[in-house]
C-alpha positions in Angstrom: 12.0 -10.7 -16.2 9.4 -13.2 -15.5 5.8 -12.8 -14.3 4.8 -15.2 -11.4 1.0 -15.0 -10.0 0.4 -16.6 -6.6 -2.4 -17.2 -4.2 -2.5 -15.5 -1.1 -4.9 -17.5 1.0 -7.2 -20.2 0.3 -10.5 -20.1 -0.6 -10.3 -16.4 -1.9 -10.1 -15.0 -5.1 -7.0 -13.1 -3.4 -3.7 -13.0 -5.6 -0.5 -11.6 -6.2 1.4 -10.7 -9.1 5.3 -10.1 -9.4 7.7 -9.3 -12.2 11.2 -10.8 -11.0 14.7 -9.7 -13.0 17.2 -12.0 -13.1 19.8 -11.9 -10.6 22.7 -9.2 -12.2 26.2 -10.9 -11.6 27.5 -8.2 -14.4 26.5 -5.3 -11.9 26.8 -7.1 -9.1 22.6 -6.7 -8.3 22.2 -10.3 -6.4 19.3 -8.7 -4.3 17.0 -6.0 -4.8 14.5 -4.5 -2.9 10.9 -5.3 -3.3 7.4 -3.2 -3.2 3.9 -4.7 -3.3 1.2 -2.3 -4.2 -2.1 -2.2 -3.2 -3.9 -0.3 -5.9 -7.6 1.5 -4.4 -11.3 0.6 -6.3 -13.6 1.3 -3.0 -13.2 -2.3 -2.3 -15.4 -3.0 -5.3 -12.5 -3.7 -7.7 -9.1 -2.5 -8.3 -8.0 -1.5 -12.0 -5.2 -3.8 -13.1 -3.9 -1.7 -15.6 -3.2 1.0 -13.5 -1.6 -2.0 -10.6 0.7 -2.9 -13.4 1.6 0.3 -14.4 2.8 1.1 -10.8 4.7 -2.4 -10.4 6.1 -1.7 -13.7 7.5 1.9 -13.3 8.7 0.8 -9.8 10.7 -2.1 -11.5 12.4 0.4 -13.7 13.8 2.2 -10.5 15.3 -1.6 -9.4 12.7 -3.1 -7.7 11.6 -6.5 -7.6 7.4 -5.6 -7.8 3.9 -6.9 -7.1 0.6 -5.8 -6.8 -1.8 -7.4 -4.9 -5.4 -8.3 -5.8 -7.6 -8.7 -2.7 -11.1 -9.2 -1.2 -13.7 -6.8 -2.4 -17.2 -6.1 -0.6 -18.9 -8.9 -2.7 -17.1 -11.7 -1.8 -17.0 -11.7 2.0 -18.9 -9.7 5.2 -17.4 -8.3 6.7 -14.4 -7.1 4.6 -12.1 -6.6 7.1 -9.8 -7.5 7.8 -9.3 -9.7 5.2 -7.5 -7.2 2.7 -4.8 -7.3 5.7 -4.1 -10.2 6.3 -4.2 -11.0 2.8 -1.3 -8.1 2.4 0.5 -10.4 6.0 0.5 -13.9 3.2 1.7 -11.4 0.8 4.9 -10.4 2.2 5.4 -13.6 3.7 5.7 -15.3 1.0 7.9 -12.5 -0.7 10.1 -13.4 2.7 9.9 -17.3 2.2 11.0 -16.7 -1.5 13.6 -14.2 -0.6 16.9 -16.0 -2.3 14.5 -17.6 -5.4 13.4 -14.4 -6.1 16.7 -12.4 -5.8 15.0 -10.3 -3.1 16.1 -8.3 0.3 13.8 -9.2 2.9 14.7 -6.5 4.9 14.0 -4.0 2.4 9.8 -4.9 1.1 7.8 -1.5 1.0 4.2 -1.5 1.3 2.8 1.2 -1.3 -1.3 1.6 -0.8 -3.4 4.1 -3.0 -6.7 5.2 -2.0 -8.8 2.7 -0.1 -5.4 0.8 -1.1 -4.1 3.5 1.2 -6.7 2.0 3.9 -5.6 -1.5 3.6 -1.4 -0.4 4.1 -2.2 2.6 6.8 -4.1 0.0 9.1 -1.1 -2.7 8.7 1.2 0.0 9.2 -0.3 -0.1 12.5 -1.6 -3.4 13.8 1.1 -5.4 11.9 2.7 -6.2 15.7 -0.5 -5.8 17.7 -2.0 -9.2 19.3 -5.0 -8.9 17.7 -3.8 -8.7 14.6 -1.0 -11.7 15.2 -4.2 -13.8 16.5 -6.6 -13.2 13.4 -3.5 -13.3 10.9 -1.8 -16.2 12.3 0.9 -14.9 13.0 4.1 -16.2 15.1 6.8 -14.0 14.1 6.0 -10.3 13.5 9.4 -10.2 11.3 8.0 -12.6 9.0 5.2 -9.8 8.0 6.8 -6.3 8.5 7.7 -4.2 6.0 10.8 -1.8 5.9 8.9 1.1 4.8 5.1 2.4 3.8 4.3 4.6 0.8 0.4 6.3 1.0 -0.9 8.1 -2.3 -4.4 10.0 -1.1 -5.2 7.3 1.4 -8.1 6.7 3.1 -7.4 6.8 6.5 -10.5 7.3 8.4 -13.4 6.2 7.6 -15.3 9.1 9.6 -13.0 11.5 7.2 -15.2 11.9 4.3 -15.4 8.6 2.5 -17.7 6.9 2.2 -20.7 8.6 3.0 -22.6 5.4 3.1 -23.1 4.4 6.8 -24.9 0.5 5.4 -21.8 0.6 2.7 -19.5 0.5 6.5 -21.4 -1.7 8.0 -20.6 -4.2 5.1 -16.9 -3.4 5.7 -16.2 -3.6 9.7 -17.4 -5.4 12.9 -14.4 -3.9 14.9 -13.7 -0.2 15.3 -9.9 -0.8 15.0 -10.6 -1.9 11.4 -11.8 2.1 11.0 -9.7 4.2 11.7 -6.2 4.2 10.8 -4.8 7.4 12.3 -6.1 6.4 16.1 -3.8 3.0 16.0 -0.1 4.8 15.3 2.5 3.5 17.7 5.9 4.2 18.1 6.6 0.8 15.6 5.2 1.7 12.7 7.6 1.8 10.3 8.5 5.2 8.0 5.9 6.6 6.0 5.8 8.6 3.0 2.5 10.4 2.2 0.9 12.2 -0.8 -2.8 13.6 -1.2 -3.9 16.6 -3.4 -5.4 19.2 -1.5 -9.0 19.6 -2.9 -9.3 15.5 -3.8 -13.1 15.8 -4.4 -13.4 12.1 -3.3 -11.0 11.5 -0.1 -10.2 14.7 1.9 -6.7 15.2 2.2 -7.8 15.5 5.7 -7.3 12.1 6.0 -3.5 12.1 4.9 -2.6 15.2 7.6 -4.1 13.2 10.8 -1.9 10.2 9.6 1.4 12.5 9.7 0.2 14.1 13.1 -0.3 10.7 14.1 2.9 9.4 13.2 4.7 12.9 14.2 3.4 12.3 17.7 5.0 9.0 18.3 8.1 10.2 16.5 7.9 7.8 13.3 9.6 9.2 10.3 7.4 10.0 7.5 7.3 12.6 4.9 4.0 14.5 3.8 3.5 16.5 0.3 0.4 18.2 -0.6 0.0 19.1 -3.9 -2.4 22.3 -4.3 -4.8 20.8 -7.1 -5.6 17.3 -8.7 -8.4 14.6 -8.7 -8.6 11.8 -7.1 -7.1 8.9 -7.8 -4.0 10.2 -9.9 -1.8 7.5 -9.6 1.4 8.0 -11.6 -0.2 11.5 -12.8 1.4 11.0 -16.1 0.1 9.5 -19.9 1.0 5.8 -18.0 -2.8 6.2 -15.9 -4.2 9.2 -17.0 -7.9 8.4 -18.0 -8.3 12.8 -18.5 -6.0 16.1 -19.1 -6.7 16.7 -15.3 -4.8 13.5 -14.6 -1.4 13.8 -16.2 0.1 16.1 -14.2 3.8 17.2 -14.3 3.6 19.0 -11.4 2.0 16.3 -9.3 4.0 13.4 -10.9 7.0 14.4 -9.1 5.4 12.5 -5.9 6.9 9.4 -7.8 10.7 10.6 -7.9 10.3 12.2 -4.1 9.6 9.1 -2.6 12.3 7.0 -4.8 14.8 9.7 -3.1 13.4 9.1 -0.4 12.7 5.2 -0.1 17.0 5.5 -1.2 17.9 7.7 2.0 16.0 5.1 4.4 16.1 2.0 3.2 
């Protein structure tokens, strides 16, 4: 496996980070499927350790993995939607490396955790749209679309609960499309697989059941669990991420092998 670190747009501090296996001729693995994840931090940071702990366990299951690192607050106003089209560069250059990096283009999931969760819900949506082709710079929407989303206690609507900082959302938006993610679902967003704990103190799990009405209303296929208890920001819920007993969570790390079964029935 090799570790390859790329910038995603000039003039940013935006990056991404893979870890590529080798092409398998023994097994017959030429191509694998690939999943960038978009780890949360209130667009103030996002916590590497726990990014490479995710690319890491998803490279275990066969993937080829990445996480990407991109704009926060401090570094441009407003945010958005520079996180997104940050995540377009990403998997268009995963596409453009496809064959060098052993990967199947038509098999790149998006997975976004908390405002992470904001970043992948939004491009879920406005991945096709004009306005997002215009400010991207995009030509060809199959450069940039994924084959599949995965949400873990998202952020979806910025009216939902977080933040409760009206100047903090100022900072982030000029455009209410950049807001709200459940009010943009169309019948082309791709299938979605959605996890949230039911009393997240931080992001109301409110915010992952509007998604799945959302995408249940225009008939997308998406799968929703909601775990009775947890904290927020559980990531892998096991000894990998947990920063307190309250985060390692047997029960709650079974969102991992639920959406590997189903990521393997769709993809």
């Amino acid at each position: 496996m090799k570790i390859i670190k790329e910038s995603v747009r000039e003039n940013s501090s935006a990056f991404m980070q893979g870890y590529i296996r080798n092409a398998d001729a023994e097994s017959g693995h030429f191509k694998y499927p690939a999943i960038v994840i978009v780890p949360g931090g209130s667009y103030t940071h996002i916590p590497i350790n726990q990014a490479e702990s995710f690319a890491l366990t998803y490279a275990a299951q066969g993937y080829q993995s990445f996480f990407l690192r991109y704009t926060f607050e401090s570094e441009a106003k407003p945010l958005l939607p520079n996180p997104l089209i940050e995540l377009a560069n990403t998997i268009k250059m995963i596409k453009a490396h496809a064959v060098e990096w052993n990967i199947d283009e038509n098999k790149i999931v998006i997975a976004g955790f908390s405002i992470g969760g904001h970043i992948v819900s939004l491009f879920n949506d406005l991945y096709d749209s004009t306005w997002f082709k215009d400010v991207a710079k995009i030509d060809d929407v199959s450069q940039i679309k994924p084959a599949a989303t995965i949400l873990g206690y998202p952020v979806i609507n910025l009216k939902l609960g977080f933040p409760n900082d009206e100047e903090k959302i100022a900072n982030w938006i000029d455009n209410d499309i950049e807001m709200a993610a459940d009010e943009h679902v169309t019948q082309t967003n791709v299938p979605t697989f959605i996890w949230a704990t039911t009393d997240d103190p931080v992001v109301p799990s409110m915010n992952a059941i509007k998604y799945a009405e959302k995408l249940n209303e225009n008939s997308v296929d998406n799968e929703l669990h909601l775990f009775h208890h947890g904290p927020h920001g559980l990531a892998l819920a096991n000894d990998l991420t947990a920063w307190n007993d309250a985060s390692n969570d047997s029960h709650v790390a079974k969102w991992f092998q639920l959406s590997n079964e189903w990521l393997k029935e769709i993809l």
